[in-house]
N, CA, C and O atoms as a GROMACS GRO file, in nm:
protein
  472
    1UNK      N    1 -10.244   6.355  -5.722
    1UNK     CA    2 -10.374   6.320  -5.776
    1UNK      C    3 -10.451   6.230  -5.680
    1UNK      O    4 -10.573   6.243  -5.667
    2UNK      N    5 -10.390   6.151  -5.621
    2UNK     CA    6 -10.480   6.054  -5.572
    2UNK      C    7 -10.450   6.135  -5.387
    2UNK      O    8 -10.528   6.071  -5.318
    3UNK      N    9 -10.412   6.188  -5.338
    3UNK     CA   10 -10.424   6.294  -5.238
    3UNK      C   11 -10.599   6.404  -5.254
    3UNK      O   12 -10.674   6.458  -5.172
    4UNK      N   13 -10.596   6.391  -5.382
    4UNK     CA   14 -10.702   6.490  -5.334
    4UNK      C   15 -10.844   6.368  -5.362
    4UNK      O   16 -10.951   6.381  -5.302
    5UNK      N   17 -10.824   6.280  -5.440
    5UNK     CA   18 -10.948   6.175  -5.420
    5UNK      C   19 -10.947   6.122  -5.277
    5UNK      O   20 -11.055   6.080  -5.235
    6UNK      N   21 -10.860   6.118  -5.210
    6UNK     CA   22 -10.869   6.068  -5.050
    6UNK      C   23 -10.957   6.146  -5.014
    6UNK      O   24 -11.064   6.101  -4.973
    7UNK      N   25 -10.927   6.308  -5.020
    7UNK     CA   26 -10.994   6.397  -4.946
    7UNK      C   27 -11.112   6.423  -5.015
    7UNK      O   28 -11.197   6.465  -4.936
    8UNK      N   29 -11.158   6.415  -5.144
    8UNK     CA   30 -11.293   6.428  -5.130
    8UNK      C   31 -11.368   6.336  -5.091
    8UNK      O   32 -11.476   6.361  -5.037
    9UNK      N   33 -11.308   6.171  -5.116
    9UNK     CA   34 -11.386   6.105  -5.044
    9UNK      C   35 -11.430   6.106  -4.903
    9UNK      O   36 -11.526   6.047  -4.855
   10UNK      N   37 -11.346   6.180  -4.845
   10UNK     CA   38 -11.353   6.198  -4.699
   10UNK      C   39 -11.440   6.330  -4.638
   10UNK      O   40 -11.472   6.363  -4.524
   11UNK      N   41 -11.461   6.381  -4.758
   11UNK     CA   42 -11.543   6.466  -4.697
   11UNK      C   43 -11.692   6.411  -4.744
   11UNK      O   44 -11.794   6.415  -4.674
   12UNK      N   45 -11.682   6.360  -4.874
   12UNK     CA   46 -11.881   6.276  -4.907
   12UNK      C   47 -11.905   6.193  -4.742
   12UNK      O   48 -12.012   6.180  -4.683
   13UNK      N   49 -11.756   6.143  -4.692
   13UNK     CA   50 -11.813   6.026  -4.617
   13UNK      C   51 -11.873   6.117  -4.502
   13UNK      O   52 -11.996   6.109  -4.490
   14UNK      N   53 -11.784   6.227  -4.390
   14UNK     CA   54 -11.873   6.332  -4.336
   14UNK      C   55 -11.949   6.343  -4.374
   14UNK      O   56 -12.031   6.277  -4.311
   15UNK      N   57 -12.007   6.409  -4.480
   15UNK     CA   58 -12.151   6.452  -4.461
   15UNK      C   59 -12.219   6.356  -4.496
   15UNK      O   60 -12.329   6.408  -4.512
   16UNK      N   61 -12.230   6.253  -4.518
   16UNK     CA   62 -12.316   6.072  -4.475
   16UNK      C   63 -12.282   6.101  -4.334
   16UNK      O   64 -12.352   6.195  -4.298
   17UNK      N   65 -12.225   6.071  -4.264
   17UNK     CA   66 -12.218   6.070  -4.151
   17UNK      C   67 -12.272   6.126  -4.080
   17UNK      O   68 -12.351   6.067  -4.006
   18UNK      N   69 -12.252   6.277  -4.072
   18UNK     CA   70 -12.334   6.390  -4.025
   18UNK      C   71 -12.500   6.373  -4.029
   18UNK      O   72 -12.580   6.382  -3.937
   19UNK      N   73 -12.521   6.343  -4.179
   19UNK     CA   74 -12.688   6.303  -4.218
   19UNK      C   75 -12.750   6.276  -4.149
   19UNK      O   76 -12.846   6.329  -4.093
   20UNK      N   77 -12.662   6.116  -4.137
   20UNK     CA   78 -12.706   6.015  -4.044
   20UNK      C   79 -12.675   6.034  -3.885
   20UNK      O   80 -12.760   6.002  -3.802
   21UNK      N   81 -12.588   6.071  -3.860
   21UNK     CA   82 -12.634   6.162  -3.720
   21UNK      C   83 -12.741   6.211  -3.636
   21UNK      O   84 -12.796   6.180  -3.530
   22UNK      N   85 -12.751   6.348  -3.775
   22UNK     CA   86 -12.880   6.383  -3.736
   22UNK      C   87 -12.990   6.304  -3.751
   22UNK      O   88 -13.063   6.306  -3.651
   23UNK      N   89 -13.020   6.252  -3.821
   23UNK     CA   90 -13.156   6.130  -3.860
   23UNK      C   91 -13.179   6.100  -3.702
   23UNK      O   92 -13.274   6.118  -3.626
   24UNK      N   93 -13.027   6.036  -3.687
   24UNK     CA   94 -13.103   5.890  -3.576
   24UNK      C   95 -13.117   6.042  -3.452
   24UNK      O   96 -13.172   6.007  -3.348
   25UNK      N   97 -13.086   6.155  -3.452
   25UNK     CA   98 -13.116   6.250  -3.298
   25UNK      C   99 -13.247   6.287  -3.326
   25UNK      O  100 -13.330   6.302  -3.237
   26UNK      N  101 -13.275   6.304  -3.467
   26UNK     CA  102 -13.392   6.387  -3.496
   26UNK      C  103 -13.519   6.214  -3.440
   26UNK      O  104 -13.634   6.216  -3.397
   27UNK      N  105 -13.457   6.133  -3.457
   27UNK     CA  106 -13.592   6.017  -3.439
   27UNK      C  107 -13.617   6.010  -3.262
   27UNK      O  108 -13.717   6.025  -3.191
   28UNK      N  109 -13.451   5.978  -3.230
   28UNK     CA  110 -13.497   5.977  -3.073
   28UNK      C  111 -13.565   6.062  -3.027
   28UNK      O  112 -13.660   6.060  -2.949
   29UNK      N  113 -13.522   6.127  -3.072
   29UNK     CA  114 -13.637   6.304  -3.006
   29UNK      C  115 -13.784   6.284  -2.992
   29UNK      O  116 -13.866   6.309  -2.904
   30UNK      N  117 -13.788   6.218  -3.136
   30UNK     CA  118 -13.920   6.222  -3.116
   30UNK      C  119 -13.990   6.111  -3.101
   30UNK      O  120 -14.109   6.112  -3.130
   31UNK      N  121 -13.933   6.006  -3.056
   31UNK     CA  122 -14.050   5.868  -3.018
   31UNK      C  123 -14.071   5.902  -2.895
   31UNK      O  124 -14.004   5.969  -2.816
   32UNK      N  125 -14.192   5.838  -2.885
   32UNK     CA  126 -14.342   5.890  -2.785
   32UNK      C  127 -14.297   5.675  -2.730
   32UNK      O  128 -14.291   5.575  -2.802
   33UNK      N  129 -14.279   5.688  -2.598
   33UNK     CA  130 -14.231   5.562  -2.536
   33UNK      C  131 -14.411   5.518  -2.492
   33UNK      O  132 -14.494   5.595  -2.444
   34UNK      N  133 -14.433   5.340  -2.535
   34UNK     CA  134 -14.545   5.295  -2.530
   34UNK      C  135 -14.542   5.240  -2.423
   34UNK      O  136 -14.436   5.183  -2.394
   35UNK      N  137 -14.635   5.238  -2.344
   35UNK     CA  138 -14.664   5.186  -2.182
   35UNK      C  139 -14.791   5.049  -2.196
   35UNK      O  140 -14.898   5.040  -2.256
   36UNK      N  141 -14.729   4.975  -2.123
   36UNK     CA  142 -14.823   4.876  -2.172
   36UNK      C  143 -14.881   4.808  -1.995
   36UNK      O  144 -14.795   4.738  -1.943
   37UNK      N  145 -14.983   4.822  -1.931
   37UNK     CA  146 -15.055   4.827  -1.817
   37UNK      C  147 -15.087   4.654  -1.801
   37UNK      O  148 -15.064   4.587  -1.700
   38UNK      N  149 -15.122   4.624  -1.877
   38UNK     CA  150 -15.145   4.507  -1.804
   38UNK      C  151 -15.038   4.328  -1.859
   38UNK      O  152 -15.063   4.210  -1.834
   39UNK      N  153 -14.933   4.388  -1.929
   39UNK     CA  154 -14.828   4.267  -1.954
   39UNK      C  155 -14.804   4.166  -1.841
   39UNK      O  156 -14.792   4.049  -1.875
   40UNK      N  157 -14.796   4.196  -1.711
   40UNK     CA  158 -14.772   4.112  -1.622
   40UNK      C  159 -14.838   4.021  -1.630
   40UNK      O  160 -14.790   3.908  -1.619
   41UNK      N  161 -15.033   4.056  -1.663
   41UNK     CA  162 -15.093   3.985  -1.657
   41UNK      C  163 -15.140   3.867  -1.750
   41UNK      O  164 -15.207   3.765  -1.734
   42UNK      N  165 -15.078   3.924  -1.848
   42UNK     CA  166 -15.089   3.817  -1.960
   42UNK      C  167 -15.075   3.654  -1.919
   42UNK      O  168 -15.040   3.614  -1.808
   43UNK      N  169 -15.106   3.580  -2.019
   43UNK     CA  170 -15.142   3.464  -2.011
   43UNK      C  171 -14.935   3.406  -2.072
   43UNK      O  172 -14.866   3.323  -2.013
   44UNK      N  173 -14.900   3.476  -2.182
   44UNK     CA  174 -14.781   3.433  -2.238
   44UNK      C  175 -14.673   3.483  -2.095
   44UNK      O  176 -14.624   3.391  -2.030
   45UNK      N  177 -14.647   3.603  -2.059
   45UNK     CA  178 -14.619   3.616  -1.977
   45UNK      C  179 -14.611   3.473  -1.805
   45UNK      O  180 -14.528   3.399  -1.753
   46UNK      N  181 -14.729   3.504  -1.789
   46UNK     CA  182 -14.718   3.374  -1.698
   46UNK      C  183 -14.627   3.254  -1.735
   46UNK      O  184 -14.518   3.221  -1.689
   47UNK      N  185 -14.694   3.206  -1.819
   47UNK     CA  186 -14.668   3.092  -1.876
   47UNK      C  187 -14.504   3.109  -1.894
   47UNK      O  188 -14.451   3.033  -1.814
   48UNK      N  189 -14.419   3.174  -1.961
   48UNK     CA  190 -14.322   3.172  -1.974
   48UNK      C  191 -14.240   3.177  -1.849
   48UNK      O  192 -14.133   3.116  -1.840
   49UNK      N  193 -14.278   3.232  -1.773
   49UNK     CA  194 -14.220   3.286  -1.578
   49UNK      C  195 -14.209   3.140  -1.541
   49UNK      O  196 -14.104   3.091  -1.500
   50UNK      N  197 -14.349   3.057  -1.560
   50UNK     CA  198 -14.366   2.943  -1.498
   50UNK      C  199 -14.264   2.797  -1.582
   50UNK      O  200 -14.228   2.691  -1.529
   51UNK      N  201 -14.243   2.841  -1.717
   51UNK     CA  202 -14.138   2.702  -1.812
   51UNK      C  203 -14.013   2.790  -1.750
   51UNK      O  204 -13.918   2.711  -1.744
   52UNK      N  205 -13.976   2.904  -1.708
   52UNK     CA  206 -13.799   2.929  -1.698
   52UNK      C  207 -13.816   2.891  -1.546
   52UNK      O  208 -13.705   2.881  -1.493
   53UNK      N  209 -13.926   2.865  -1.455
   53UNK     CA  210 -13.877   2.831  -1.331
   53UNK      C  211 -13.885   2.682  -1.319
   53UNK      O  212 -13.824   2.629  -1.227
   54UNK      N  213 -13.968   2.597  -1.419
   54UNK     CA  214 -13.932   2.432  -1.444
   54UNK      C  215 -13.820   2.408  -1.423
   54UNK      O  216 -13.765   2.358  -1.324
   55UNK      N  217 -13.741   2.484  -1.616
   55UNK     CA  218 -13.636   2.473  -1.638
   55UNK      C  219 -13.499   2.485  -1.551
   55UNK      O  220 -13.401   2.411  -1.548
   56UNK      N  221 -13.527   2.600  -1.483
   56UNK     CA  222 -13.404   2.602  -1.367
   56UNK      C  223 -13.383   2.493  -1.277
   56UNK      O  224 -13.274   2.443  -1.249
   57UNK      N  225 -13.519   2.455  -1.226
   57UNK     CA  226 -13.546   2.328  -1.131
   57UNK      C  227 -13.490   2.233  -1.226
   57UNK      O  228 -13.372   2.255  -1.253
   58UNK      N  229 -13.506   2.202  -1.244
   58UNK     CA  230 -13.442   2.060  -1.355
   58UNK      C  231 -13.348   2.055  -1.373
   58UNK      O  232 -13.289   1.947  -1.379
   59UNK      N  233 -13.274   2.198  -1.394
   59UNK     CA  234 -13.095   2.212  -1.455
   59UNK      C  235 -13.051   2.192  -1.309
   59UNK      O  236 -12.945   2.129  -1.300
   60UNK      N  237 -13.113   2.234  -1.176
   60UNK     CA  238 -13.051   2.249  -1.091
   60UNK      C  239 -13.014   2.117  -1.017
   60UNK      O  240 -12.914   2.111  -0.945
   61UNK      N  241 -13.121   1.980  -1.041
   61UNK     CA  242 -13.131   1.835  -1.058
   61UNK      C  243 -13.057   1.776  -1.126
   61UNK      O  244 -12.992   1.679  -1.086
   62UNK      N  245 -13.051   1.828  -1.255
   62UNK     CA  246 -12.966   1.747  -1.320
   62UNK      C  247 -12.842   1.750  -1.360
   62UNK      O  248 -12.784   1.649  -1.400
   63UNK      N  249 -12.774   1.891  -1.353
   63UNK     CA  250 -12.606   1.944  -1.381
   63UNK      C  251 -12.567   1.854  -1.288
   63UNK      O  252 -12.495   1.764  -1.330
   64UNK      N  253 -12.593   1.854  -1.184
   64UNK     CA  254 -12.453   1.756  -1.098
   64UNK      C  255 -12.488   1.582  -1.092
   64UNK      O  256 -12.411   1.508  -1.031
   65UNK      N  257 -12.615   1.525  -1.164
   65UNK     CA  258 -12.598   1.444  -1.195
   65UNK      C  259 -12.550   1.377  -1.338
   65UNK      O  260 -12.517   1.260  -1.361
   66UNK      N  261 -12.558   1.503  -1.435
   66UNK     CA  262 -12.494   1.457  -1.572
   66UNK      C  263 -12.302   1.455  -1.532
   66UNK      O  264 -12.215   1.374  -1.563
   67UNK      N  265 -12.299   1.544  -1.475
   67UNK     CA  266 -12.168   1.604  -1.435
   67UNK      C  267 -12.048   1.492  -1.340
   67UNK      O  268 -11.926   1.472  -1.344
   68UNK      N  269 -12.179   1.433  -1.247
   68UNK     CA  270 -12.109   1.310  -1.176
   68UNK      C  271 -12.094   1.197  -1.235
   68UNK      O  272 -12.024   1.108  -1.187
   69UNK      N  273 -12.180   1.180  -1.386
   69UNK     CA  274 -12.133   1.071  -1.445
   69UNK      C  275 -12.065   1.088  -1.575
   69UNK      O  276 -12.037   0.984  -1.634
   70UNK      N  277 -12.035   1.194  -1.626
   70UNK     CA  278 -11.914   1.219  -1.689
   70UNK      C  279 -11.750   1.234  -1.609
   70UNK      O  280 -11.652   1.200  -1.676
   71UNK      N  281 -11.727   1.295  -1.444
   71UNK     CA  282 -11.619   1.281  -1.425
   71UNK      C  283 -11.621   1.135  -1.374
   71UNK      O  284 -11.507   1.110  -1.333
   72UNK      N  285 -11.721   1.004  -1.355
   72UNK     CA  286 -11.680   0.882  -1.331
   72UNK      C  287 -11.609   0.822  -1.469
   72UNK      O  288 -11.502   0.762  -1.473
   73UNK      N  289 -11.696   0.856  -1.578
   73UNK     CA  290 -11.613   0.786  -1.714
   73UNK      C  291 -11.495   0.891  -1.799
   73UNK      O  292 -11.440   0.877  -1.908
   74UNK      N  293 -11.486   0.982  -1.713
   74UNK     CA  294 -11.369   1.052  -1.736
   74UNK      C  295 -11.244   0.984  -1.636
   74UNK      O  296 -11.127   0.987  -1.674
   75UNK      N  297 -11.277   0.932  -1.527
   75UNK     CA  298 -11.188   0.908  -1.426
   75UNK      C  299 -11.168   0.736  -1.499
   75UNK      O  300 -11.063   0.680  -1.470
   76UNK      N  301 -11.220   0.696  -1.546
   76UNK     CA  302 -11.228   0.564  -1.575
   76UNK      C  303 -11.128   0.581  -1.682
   76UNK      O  304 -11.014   0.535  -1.669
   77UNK      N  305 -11.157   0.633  -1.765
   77UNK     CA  306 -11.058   0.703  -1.929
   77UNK      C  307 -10.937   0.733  -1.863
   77UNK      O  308 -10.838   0.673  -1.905
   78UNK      N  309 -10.922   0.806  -1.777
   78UNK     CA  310 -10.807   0.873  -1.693
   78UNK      C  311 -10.690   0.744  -1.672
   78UNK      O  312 -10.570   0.760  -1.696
   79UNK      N  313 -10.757   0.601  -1.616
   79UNK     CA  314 -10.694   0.527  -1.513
   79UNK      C  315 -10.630   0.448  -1.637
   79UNK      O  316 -10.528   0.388  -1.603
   80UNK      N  317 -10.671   0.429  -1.798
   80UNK     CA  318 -10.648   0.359  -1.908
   80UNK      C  319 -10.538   0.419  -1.996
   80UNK      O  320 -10.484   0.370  -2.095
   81UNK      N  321 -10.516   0.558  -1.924
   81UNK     CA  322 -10.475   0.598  -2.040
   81UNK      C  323 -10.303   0.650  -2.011
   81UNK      O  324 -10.264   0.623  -1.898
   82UNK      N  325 -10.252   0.684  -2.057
   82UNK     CA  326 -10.067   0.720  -2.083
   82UNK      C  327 -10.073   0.860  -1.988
   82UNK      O  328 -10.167   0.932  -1.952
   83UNK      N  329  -9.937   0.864  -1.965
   83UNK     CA  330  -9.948   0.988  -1.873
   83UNK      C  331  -9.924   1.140  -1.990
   83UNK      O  332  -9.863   1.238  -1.947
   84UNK      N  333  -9.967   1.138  -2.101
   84UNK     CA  334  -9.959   1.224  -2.159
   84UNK      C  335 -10.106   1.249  -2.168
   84UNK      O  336 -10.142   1.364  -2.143
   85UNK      N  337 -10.183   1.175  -2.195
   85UNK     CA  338 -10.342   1.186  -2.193
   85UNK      C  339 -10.414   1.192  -2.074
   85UNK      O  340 -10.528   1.237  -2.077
   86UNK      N  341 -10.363   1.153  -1.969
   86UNK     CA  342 -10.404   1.104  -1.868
   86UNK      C  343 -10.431   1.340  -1.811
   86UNK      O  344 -10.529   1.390  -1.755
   87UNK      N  345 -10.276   1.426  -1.869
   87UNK     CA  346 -10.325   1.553  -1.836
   87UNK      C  347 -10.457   1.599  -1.903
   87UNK      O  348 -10.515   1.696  -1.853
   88UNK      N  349 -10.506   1.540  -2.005
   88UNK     CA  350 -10.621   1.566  -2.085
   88UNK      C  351 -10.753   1.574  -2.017
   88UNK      O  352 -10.836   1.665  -2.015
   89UNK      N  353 -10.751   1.451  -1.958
   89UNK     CA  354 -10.901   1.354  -1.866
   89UNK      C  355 -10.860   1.460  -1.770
   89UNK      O  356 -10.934   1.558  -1.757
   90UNK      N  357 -10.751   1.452  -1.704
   90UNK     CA  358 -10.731   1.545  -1.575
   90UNK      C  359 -10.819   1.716  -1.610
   90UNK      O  360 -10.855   1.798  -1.527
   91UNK      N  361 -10.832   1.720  -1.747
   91UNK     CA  362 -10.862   1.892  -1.747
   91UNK      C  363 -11.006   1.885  -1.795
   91UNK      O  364 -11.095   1.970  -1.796
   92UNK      N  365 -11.004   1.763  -1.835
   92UNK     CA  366 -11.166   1.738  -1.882
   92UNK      C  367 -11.252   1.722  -1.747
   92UNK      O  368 -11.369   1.760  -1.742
   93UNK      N  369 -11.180   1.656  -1.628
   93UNK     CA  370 -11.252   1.632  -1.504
   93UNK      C  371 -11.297   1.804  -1.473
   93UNK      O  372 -11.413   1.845  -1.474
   94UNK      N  373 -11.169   1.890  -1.445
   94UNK     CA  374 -11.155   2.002  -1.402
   94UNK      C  375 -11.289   2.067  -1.465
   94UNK      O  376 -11.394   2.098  -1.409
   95UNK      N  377 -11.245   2.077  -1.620
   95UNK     CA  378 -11.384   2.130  -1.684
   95UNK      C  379 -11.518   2.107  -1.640
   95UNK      O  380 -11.595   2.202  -1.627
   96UNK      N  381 -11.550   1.996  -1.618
   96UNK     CA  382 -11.707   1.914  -1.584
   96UNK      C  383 -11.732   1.972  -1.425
   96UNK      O  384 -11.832   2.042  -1.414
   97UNK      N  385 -11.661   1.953  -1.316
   97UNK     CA  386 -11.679   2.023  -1.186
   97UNK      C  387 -11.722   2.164  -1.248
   97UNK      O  388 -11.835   2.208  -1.225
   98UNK      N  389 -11.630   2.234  -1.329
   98UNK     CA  390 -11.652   2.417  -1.329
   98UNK      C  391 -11.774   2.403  -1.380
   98UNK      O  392 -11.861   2.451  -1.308
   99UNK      N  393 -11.816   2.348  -1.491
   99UNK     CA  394 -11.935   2.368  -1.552
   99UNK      C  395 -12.042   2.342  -1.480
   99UNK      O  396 -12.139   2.418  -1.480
  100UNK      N  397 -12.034   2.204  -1.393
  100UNK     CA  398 -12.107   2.218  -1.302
  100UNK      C  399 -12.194   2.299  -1.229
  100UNK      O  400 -12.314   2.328  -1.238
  101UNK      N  401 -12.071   2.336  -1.128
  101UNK     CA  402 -12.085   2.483  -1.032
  101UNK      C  403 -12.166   2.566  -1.107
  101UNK      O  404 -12.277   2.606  -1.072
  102UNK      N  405 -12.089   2.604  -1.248
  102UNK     CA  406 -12.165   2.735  -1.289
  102UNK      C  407 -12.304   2.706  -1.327
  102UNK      O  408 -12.403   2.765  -1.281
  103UNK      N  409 -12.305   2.594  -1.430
  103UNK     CA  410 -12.471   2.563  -1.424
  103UNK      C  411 -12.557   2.580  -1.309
  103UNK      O  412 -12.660   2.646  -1.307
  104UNK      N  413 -12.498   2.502  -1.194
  104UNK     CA  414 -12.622   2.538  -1.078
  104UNK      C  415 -12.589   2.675  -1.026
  104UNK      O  416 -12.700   2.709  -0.986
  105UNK      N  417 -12.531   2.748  -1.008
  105UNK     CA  418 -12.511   2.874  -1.018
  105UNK      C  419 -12.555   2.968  -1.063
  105UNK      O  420 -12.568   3.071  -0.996
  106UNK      N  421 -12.590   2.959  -1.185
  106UNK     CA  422 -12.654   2.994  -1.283
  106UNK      C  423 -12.852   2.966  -1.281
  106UNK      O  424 -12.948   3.042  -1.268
  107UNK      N  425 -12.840   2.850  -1.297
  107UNK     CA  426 -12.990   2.827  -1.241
  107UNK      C  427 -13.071   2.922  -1.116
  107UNK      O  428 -13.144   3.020  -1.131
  108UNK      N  429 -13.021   2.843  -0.969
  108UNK     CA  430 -13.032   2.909  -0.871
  108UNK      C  431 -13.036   3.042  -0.915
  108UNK      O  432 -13.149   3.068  -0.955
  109UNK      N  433 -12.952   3.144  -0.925
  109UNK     CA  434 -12.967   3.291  -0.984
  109UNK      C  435 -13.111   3.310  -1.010
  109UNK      O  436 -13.204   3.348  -0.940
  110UNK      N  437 -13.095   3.257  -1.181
  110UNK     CA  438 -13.244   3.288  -1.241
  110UNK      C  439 -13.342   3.261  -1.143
  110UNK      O  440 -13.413   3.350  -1.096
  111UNK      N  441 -13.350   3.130  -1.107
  111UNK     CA  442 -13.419   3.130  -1.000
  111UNK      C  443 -13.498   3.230  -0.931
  111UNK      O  444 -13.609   3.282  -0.928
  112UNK      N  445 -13.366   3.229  -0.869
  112UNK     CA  446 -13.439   3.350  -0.718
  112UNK      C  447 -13.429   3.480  -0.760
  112UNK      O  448 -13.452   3.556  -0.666
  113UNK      N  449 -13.404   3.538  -0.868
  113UNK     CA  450 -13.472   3.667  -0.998
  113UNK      C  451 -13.607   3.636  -0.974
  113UNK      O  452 -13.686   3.691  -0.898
  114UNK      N  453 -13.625   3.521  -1.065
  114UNK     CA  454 -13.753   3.491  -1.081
  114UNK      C  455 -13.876   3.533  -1.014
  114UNK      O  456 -13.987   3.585  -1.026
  115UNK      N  457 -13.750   3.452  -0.904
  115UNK     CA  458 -13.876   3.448  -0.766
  115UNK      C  459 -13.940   3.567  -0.724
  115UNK      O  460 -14.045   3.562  -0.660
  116UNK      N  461 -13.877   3.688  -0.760
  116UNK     CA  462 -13.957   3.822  -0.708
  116UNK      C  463 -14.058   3.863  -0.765
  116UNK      O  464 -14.136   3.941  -0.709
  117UNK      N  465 -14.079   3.806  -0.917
  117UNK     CA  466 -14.163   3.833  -1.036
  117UNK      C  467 -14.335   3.777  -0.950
  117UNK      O  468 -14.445   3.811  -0.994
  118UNK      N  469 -14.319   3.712  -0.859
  118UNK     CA  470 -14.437   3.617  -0.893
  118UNK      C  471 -14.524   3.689  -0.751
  118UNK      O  472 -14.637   3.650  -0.722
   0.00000   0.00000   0.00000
């Protein structure tokens, strides 16, 4: 009894499936793709090009100075503390260098993306 409720449920769920299949082929088919000529020139456009290239400048200023004064009071925590904690600060230092790097890493990138936009 409950063998054949598996299988009819399994076949309602196919043909939902199928339906919906076709739906979403029958839509792609037919959207008409909108071209838009003058976005570059926009005013929001600019403006936004010009706050993500602030922003990078700034992250790229300031990651290794937030960064150099968290591994000083990490190294400070480090010199106070038991040699069981002391591996802790040690991975917290580790952490703050990587994050570092990658932040300005990361910046720079966007950056010089950016930079082709303009």
């Amino acid at each position: 009894m409950k063998l054949k409720s598996v299988k009819e449920k399994c076949k309602k769920l196919m043909k939902t499936a199928g339906a919906m299949i076709t739906a979403l082929a029958v839509s792609v088919m037919t959207t008409t793709p909108a071209y838009a000529s003058s976005v570059n020139d926009s005013q929001i456009v600019k403006g936004t090009q010009k706050l993500i290239n602030d922003v990078t400048t700034w992250l790229m200023v300031l990651a290794p100075v937030v960064a150099g004064l968290l591994i000083i009071y990490f190294c400070i925590r480090r010199s106070a503390a038991d040699e069981i904690d002391q591996k802790k600060w040690n991975n917290r230092i580790v952490v703050a260098i990587v994050s570092c790097i990658g932040a300005v890493l990361g910046s720079a990138t966007l950056n010089l993306i950016l930079g082709y936009y303009h």
